[in-house]
C-alpha positions as CSV (number, residue, x, y, z in Angstrom):
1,X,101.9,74.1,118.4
2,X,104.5,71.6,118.7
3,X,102.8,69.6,121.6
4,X,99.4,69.8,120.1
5,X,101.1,68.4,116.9
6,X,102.3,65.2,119.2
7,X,99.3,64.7,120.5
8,X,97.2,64.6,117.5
9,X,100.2,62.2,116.4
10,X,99.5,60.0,119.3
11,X,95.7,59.7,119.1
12,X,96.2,59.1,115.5
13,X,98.2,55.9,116.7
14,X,95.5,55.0,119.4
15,X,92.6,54.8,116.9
16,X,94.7,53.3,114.4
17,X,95.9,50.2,116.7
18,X,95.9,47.7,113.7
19,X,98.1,44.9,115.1
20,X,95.8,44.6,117.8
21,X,93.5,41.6,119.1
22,X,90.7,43.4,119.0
23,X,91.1,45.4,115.5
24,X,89.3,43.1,112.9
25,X,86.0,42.8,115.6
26,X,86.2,46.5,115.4
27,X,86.3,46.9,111.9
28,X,83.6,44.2,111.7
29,X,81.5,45.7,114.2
30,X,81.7,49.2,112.6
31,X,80.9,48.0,108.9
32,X,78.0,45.9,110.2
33,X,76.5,49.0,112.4
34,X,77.2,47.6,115.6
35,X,79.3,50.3,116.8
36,X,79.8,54.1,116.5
37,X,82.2,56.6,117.4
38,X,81.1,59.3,120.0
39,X,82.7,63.0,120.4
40,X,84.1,61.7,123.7
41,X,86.6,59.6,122.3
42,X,84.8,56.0,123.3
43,X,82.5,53.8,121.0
44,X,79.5,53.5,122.3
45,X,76.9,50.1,120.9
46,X,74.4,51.3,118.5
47,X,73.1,47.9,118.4
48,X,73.7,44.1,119.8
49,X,73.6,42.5,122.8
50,X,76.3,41.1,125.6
51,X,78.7,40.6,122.9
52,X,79.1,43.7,121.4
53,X,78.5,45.7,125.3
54,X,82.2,43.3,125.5
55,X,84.3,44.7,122.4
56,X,82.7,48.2,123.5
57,X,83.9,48.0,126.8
58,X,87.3,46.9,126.3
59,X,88.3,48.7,124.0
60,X,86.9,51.8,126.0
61,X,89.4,50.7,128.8
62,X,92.1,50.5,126.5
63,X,91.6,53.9,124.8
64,X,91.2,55.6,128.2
65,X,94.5,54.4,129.8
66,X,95.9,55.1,126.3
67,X,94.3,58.8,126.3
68,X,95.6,59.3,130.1
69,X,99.0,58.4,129.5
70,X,99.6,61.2,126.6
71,X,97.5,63.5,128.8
72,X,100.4,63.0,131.4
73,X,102.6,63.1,128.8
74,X,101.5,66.9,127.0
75,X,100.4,68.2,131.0
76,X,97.2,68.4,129.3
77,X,93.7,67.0,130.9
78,X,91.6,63.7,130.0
79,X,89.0,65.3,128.8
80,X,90.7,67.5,126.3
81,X,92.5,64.4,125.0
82,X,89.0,62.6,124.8
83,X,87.6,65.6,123.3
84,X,90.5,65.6,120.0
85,X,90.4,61.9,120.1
86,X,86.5,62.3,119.3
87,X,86.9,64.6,116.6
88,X,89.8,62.1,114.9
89,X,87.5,59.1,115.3
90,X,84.6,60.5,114.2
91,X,86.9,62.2,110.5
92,X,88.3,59.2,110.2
93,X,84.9,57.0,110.0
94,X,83.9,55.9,106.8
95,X,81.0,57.1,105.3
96,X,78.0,55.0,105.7
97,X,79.0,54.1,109.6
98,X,77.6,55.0,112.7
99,X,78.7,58.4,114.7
100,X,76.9,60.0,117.6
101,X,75.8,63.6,116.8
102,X,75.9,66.3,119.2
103,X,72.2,65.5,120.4
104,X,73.5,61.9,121.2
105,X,71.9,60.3,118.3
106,X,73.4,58.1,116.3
107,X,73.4,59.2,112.6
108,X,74.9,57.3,109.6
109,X,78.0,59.6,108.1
């Protein structure tokens, strides 16, 4: 239980990220319906062009080498890291923004 425990701790801190660059695009691009949270872990655009395929993409990159250091960390796999950092994203959105359902539509929460 313990390790689970830090690793829900430490996605918690990945999705979180507030003192980040990139934060306030996020938030901006989730409240406008830009962007949605997936069950992977990763956002994925809902809607926009180059811009928006930008902010998706890097902060994809950074959440992946986030999610593969506390896999090494916990001896655990990516995907199973991806999979509880999915879940926590996609609790944590607000209602009213984007998340992909399990038929990879995107539905308003």
């Amino acid at each position: 239980m313990a390790p689970l425990f830090a690793l829900v701790l430490g996605l918690a801190s990945i999705l979180m990220l507030p003192s980040s660059s990139w934060a306030l695009d996020l938030a901006s691009a989730k409240a406008s319906g830009m962007v949605g949270e997936k069950a992977d872990g990763y956002l994925g655009a809902v809607q926009g062009g180059g811009e928006v395929a930008a902010l998706v993409a890097d902060i994809n990159n950074k959440r992946r080498a986030a999610y593969q250091a506390i896999a090494a960390r916990n001896g655990t796999s990516l995907q199973a890291v991806e999979a509880l950092a999915g879940r926590a994203a996609q609790d944590k959105t607000a209602a009213g923004q984007y998340i992909m359902n399990s038929s990879g539509q995107w539905i308003r929460k």
